[in-house]
C-alpha positions as CSV (number, residue, x, y, z in Angstrom):
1,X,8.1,-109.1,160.9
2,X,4.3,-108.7,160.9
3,X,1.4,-110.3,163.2
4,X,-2.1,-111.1,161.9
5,X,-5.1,-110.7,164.3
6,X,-8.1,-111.4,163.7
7,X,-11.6,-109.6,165.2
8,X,-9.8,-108.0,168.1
9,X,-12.8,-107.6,171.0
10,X,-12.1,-104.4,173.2
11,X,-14.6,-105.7,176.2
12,X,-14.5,-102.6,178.6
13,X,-14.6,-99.4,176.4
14,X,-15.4,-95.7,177.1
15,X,-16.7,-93.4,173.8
16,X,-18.4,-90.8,176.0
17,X,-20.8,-88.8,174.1
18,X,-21.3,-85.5,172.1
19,X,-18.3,-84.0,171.0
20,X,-15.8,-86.3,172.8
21,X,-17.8,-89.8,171.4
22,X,-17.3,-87.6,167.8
23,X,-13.4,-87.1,168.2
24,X,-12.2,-90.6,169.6
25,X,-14.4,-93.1,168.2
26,X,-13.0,-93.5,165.3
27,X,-9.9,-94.6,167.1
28,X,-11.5,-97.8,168.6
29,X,-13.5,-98.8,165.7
30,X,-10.8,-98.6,163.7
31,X,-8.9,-101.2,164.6
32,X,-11.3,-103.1,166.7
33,X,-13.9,-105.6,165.4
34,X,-16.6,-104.4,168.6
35,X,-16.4,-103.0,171.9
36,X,-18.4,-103.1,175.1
37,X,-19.7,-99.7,175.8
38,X,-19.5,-98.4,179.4
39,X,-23.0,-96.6,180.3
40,X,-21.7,-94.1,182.5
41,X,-22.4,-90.9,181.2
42,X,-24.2,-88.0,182.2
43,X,-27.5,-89.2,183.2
44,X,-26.7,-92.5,182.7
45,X,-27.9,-95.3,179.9
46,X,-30.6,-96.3,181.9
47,X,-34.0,-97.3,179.4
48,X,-34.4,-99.2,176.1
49,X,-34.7,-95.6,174.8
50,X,-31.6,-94.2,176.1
51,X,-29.8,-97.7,174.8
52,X,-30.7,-97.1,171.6
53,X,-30.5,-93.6,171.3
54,X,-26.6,-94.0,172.4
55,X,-25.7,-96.9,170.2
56,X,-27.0,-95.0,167.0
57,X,-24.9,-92.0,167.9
58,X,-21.8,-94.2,168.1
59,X,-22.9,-95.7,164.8
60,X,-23.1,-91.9,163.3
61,X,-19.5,-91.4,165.0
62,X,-17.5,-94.2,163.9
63,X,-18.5,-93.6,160.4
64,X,-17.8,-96.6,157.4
65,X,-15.8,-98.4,160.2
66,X,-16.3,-102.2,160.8
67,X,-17.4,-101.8,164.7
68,X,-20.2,-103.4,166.9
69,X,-20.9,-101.6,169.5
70,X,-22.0,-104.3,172.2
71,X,-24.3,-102.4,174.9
72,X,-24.8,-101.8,178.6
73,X,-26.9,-100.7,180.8
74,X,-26.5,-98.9,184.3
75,X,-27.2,-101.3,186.8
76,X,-30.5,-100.5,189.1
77,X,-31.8,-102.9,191.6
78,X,-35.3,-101.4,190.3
79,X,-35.1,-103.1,187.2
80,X,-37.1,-106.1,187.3
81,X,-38.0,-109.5,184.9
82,X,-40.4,-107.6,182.6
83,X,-37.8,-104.5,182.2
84,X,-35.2,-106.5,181.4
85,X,-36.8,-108.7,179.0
86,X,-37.7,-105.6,177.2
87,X,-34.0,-104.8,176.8
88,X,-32.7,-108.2,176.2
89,X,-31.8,-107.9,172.6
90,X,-30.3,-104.3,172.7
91,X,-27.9,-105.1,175.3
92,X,-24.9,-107.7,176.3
93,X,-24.3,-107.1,179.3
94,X,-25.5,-104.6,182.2
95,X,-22.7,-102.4,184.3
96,X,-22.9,-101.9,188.3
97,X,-20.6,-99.3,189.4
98,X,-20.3,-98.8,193.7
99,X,-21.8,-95.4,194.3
100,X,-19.3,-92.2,193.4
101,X,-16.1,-94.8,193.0
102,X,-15.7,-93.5,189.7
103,X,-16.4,-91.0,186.7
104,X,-20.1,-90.6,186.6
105,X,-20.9,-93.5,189.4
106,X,-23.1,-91.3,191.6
107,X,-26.3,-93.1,190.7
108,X,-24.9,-96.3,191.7
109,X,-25.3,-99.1,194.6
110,X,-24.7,-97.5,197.7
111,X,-23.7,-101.2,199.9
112,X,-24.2,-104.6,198.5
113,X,-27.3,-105.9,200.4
114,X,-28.2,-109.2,198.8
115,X,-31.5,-109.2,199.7
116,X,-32.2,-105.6,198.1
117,X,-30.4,-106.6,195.0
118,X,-31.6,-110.3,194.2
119,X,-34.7,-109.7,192.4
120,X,-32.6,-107.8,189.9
121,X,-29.5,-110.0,190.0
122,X,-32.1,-113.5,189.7
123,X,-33.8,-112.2,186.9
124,X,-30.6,-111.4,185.1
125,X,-29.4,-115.0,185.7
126,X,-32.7,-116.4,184.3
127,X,-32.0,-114.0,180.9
128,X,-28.8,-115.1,180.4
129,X,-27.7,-111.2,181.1
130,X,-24.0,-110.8,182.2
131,X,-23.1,-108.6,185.1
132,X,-19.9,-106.6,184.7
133,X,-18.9,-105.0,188.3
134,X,-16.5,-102.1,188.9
135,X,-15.0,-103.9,192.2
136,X,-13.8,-101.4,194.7
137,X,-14.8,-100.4,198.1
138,X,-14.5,-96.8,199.9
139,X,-11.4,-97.9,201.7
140,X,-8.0,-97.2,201.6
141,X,-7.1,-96.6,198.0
142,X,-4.5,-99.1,197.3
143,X,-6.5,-101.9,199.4
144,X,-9.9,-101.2,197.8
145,X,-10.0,-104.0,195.1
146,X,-9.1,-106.4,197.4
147,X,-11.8,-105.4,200.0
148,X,-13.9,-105.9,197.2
149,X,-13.0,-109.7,196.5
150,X,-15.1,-110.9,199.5
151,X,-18.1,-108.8,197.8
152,X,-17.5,-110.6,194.0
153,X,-17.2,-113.9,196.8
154,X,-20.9,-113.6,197.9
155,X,-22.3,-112.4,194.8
156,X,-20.7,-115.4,192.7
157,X,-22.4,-117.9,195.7
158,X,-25.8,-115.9,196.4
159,X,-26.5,-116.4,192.3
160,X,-24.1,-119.3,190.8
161,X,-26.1,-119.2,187.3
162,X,-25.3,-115.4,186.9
163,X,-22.2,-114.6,185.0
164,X,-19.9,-112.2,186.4
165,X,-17.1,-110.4,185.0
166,X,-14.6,-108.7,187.5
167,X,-13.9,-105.7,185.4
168,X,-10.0,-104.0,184.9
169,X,-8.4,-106.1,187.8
170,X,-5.8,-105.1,189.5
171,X,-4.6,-107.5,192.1
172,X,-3.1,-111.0,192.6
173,X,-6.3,-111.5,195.2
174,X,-8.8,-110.5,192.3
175,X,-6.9,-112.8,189.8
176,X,-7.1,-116.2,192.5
177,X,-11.0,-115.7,193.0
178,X,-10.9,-116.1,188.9
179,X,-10.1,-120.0,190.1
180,X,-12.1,-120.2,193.2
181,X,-15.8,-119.6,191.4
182,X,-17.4,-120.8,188.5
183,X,-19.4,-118.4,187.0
184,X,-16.4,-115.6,187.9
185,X,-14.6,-114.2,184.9
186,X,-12.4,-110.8,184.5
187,X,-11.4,-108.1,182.2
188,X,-7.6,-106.9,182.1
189,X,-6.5,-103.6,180.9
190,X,-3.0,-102.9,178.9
191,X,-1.8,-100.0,181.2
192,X,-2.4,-102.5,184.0
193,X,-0.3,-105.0,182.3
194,X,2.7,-102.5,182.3
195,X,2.5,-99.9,184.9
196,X,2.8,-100.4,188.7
197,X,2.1,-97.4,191.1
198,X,5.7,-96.2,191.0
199,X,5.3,-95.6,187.2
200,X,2.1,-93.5,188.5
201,X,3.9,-91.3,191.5
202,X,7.0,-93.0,192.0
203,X,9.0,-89.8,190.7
204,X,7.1,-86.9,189.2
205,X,3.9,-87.0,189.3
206,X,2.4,-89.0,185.4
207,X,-1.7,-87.6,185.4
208,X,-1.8,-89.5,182.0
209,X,-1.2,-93.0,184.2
210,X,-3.9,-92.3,186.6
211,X,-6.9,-94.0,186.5
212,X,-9.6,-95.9,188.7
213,X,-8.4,-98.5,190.2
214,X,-5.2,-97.4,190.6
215,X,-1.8,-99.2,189.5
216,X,-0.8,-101.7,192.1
217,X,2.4,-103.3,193.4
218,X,5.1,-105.4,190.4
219,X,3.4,-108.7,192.5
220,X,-0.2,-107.9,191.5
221,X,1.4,-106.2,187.8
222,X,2.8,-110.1,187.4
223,X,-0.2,-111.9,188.6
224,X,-2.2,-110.2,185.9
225,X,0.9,-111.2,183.2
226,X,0.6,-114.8,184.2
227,X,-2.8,-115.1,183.1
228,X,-3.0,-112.7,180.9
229,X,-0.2,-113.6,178.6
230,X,-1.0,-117.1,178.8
231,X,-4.8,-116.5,177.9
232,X,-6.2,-118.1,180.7
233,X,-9.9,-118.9,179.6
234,X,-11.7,-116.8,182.3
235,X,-9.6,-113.9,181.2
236,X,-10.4,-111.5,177.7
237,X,-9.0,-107.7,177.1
238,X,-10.8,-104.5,177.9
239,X,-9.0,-101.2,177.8
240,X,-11.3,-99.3,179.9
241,X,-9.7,-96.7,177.6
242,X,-11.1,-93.6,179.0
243,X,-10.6,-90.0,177.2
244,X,-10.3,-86.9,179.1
245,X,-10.2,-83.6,177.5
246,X,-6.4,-82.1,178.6
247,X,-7.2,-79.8,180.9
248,X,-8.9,-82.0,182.6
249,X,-6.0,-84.3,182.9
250,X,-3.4,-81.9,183.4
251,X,-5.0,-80.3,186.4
252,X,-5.7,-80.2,190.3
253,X,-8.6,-82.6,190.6
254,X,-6.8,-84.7,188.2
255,X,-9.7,-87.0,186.2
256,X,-9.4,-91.3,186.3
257,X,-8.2,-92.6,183.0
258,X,-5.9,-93.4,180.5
259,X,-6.3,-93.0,176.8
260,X,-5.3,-96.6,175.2
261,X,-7.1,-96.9,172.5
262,X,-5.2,-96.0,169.3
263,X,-2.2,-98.0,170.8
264,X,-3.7,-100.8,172.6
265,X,-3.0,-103.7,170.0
266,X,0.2,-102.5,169.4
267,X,1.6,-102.4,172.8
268,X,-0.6,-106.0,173.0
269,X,2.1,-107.2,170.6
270,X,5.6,-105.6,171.9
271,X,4.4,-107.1,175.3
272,X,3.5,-110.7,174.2
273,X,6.4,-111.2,171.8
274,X,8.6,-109.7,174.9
275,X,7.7,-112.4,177.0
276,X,7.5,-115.6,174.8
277,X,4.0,-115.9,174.1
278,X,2.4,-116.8,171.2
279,X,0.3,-114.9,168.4
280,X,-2.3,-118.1,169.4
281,X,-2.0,-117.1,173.0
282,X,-3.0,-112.7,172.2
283,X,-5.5,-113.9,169.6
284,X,-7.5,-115.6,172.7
285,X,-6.3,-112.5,174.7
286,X,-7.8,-110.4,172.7
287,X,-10.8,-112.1,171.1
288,X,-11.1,-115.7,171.5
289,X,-12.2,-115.5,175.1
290,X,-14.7,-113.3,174.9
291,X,-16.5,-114.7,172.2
292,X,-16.8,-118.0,174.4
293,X,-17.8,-115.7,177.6
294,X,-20.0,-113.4,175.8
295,X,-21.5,-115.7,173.5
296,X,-21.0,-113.3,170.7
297,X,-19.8,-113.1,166.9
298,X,-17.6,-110.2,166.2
299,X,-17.7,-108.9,162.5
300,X,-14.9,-110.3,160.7
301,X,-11.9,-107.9,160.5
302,X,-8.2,-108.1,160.2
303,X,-5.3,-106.3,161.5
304,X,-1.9,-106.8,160.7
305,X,0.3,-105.0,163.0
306,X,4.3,-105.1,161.8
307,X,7.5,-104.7,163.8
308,X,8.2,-100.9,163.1
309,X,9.0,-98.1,165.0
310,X,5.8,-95.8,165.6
311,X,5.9,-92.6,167.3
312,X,2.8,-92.1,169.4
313,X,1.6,-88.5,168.7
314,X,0.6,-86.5,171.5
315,X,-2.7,-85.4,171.0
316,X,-5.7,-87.3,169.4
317,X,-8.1,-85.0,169.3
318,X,-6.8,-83.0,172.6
319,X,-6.8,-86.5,174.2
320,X,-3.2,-87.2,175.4
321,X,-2.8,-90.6,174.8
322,X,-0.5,-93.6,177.2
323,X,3.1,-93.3,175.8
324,X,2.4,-89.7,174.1
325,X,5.8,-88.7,172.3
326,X,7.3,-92.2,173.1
327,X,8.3,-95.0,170.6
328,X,6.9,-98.0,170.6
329,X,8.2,-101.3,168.8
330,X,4.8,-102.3,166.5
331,X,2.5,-100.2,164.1
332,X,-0.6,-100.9,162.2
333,X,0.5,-101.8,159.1
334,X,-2.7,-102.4,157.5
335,X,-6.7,-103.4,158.5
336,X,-8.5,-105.6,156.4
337,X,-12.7,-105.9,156.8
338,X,-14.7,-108.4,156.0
339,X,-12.6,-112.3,155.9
């Protein structure tokens, strides 16, 4: 048994840089028709300069892959009309990350004062410029997403024509505001689709499973399957697959993130085809939707994934990988560029 897909969109994506962006990007580009690069690195992607300077080394990395590399820039309520029309065309969407909630976020917006961030925020909604949001608060770690909800709430009425995409959700709450605004949208991420916190710490301790935001309860784990697996429209895939070197994994001080892209699709398919739904419905899951919230074109590729046994190596590139040594149910059978 084999599955076709077509363009698969990876719409929350972290190459790194240097040697890391080198050893993994390949992995991504591979099988994926374009990504949406994360700009959090160290400074971050904040100028046209630094924009292009990053997409061209991904270009060098990936090689005679088939991969767009859609970019972002670090949000900064500095950036006004004339900045951002400079930068229009290089980018697709621009990233705020909540200072120090995540890898690299300490340049970020330290409390969500409309008034301090509308002139930015306005002047992305007249450019047509998406907004993609890390949504957590300081608080307690499991309630932090949910805190955020009433922050996504104001932002989506303070600037209705301003599309914004709740990035990796987590909870039930995050997945009913998709409903109650407009001009809200959302990114889902495959470990999130299968993992709950008691896969994370509910025996020994699994560093490989912990990322930013954390795993949440089976209730919010099934929200996110109801409208992931049946494609709701305000819904498209990003991995937020995010390499850490070993040691940095397998340590005290643990880093956020788990390695999904080499498996991603594959998993994609065991999880859809487990629970009845359709090639039609992952093909929207996985491209279709983001094409229609993006307003993008990916590249034409195809992957044909078949129902065989693959054994998920261990390492890529001293990058332990989600389900390292495991078996899962569908490979890559073949990838196919161009129509």
């Amino acid at each position: 048994m084999s599955l076709i897909l077509h363009s698969p969109l990876d719409m929350h994506l972290h190459l790194r840089d240097e040697k890391m962006l080198e050893n993994i990007a390949q992995a991504s580009a591979h099988t994926f028709s374009g990504g949406l690069i994360m700009p959090n690195l160290v400074p971050p992607v904040s100028s046209k300069e630094e924009i292009v300077a990053y997409k061209n080394r991904i270009l060098k990395a990936i090689g005679k892959e088939t991969f767009t590399p859609y970019m972002t820039l670090f949000f900064k309520s500095t950036y006004d009309k004339t900045f951002l029309e400079s930068v229009r065309d290089e980018i697709t969407a621009i990233k705020l990350y909540p200072a120090g909630i995540t890898t690299n976020s300490e340049g970020g917006v330290s409390g969500f004062d409309i008034e301090e961030l509308r002139p930015t925020l306005e002047a992305m909604s007249e450019l047509g410029i998406p907004l993609c949001v890390h949504g957590e608060t300081n608080g307690f770690v499991m309630d932090r997403e949910a805190e955020f909800v009433a922050i996504y709430e104001k932002l989506a009425s303070a600037f209705p024509k301003l599309k914004i995409i709740m990035e990796h959700i987590t909870t039930k709450k995050s997945v009913e505001a998709l409903d109650k605004f407009e001009n809200l949208y959302a990114t889902i991420t495959v470990h999130h689709l299968m993992i709950t916190l008691d896969d994370v710490a509910g025996g020994m301790l699994k560093p490989h499973l912990f990322c930013k935001p954390i795993a949440k309860r089976p209730e919010d784990r099934e929200a996110l399957l109801r409208v992931a697996l049946n494609a709701h429209p305000k819904v498209m895939f990003g991995s937020d697959s995010a390499p850490h070197p070993q040691h940095a994994k397998e340590s005290c001080g643990c880093a956020a993130g788990v390695f999904t892209a080499p498996i991603a699709l594959q998993v994609l398919a065991e999880l859809f085809e487990k629970n009845g739904a359709s090639q039609e419905k992952l093909q929207a899951f996985v491209c279709g939707n983001a094409q229609k919230i993006y307003n993008i074109t990916p590249l034409p590729k195809k992957v044909v994934l078949e129902k065989k046994p693959f054994k998920v190596p261990q390492l890529y590139s001293g990058v332990v990988p989600m389900y390292a040594g495991e078996e899962i149910t569908y490979s890559i059978k073949e990838v196919y560029n161009g129509r």
